[in-house]
C-alpha positions in Angstrom: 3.3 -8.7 0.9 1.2 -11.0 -1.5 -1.2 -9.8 -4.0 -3.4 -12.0 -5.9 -5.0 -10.1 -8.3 -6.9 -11.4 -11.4 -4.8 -15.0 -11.4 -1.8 -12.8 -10.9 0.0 -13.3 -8.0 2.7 -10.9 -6.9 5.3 -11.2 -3.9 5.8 -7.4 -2.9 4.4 -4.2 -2.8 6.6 -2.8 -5.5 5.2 -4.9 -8.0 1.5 -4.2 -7.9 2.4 -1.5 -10.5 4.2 -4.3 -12.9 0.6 -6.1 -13.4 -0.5 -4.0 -16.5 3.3 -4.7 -18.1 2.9 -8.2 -17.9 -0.8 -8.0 -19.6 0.5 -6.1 -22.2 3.5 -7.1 -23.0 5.9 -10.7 -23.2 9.3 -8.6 -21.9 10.7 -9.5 -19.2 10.1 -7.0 -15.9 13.5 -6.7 -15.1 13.9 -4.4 -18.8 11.0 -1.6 -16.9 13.3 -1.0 -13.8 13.0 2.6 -14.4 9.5 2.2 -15.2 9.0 0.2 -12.6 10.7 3.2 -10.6 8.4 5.4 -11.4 5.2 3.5 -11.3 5.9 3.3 -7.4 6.5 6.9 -7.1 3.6 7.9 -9.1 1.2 5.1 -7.3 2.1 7.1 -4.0 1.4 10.3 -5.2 -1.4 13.1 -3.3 -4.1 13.0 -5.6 -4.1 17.2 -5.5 -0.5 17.1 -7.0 -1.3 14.5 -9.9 -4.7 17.0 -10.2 -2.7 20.1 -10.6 -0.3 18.7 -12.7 -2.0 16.7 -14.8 -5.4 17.2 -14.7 -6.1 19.0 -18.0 -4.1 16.8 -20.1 -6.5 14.1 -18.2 -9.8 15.4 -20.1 -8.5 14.8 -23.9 -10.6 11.6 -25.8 -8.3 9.0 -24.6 -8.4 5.1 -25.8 -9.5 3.0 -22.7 -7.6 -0.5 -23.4 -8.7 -1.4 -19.8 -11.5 1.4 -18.1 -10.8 1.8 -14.6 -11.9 -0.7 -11.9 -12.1 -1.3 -8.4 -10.6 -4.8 -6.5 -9.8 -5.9 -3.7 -5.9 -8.0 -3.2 -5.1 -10.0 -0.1 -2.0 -8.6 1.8 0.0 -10.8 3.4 2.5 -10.6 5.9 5.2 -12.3 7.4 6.2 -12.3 11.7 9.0 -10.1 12.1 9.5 -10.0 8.5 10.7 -14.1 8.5 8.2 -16.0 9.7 6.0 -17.6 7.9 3.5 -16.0 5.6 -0.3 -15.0 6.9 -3.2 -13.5 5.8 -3.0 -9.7 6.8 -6.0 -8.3 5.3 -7.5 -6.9 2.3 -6.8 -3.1 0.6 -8.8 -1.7 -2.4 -6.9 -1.2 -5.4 -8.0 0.9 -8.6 -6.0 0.0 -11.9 -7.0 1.4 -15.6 -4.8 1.4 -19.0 -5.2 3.8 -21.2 -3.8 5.3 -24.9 -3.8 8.8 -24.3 -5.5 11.5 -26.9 -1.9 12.2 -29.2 -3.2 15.4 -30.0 -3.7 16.6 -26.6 -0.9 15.0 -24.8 1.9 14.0 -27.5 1.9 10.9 -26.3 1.2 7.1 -27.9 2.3 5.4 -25.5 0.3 2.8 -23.4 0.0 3.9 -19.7 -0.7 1.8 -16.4 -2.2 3.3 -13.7 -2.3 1.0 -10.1 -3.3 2.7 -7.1 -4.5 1.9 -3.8 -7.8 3.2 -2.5 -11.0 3.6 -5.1 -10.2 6.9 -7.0 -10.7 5.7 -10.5 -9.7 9.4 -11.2 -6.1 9.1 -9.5 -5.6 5.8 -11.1 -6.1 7.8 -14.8 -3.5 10.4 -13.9 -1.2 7.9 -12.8 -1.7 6.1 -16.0 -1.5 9.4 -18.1 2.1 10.7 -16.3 3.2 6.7 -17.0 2.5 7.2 -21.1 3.9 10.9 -20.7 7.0 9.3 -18.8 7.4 6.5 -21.5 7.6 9.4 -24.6 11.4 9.6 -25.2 11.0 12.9 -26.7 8.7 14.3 -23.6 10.4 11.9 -20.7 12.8 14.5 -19.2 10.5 17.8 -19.1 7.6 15.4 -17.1 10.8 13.5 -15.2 10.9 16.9 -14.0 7.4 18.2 -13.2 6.2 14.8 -12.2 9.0 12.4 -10.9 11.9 15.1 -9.2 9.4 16.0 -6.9 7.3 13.4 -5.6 10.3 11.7 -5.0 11.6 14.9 -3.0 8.6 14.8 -0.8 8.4 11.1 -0.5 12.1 10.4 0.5 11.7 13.6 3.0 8.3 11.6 4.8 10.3 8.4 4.6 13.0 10.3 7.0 10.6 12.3 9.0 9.3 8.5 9.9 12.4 7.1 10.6 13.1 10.2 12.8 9.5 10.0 14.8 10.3 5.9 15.2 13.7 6.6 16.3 12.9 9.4 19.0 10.9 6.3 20.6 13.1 3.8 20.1 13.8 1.4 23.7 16.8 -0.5 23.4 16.5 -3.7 26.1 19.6 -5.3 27.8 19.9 -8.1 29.7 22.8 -9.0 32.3 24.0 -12.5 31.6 24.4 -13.9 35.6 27.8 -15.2 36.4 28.7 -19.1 35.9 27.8 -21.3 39.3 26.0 -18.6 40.9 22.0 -19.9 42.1 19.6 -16.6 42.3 17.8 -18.4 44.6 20.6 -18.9 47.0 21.4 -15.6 49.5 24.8 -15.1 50.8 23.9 -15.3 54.4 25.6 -12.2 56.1 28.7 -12.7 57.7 
């Protein structure tokens, strides 16, 4: 997939989160792999779970560095995955970055929040759980809450998928025909 967004322009899907590090910052991407990580889980996340979780740490007085906005990115695609490239469509993307409230959260950390669809809501609570994430001192307690479980139900839809493809799976053959035999020749019967 290619994503154009803002004079960015991004390769795959995993790196639609990485947009807001590169605006913010001059390190190089591959340092954020664990970010990076958890940016994708978090982008994929039910809104309900970010909600429960989240959702009154969401309502503190938190800096807006970037207020959340709604796009559109052109996907593209490639035939059978190596072919070359076309224009798949469009999908709606909601980004924000915030500074959460310190008081409220503990956190001063800068968060990105990408998602797809036009919650501006979920893209917050993705953004807060990224600063919470990025606060070494709170990092394994919302690893735990946020992270450890999301990617639980995430890898277990993944193999539910692959299960439901699989189940209707053809497999073709084809019979090679022997050397110097003609199909359109008949043995005549003796």
């Amino acid at each position: 997939m290619h994503v154009r967004l803002n004079k960015f322009q991004f390769h795959d899907s995993q790196r639609i989160a990485q947009v807001g590090l590169w605006m913010l910052t001059d390190t190089p991407v591959a340092t954020y792999a664990p970010r990076q990580r958890w940016l994708s889980i978090l982008s994929r996340a039910p809104a309900d779970f970010l909600e429960k979780h989240l959702g009154l740490l969401a309502q503190g007085a938190h800096q807006w560095l970037r207020p959340a906005e709604t796009g559109l990115v052109m996907v593209r695609a490639r035939a059978g995955g190596t072919g070359q490239r076309f224009n798949f469509g469009e999908a709606t993307v909601t980004r924000c970055v915030i500074r959460p409230d310190a008081a409220l959260t503990g956190s001063r950390q800068v968060g990105v929040g990408y998602v797809l669809g036009c919650s501006h809501r979920q893209a917050l609570l993705v953004a807060l759980g990224d600063a919470l994430l990025q606060e070494s001192d709170l990092h394994s307690r919302w690893y735990e809450v946020l992270i450890a479980p999301l990617l639980q139900m995430q890898t277990q839809a993944s193999l539910q998928h692959h299960e439901q493809t699989q189940s209707t799976r053809v497999e073709f053959f084809t019979v090679a025909r022997e050397a110097g035999t003609d199909p359109s020749r008949q043995e005549e019967p003796a």
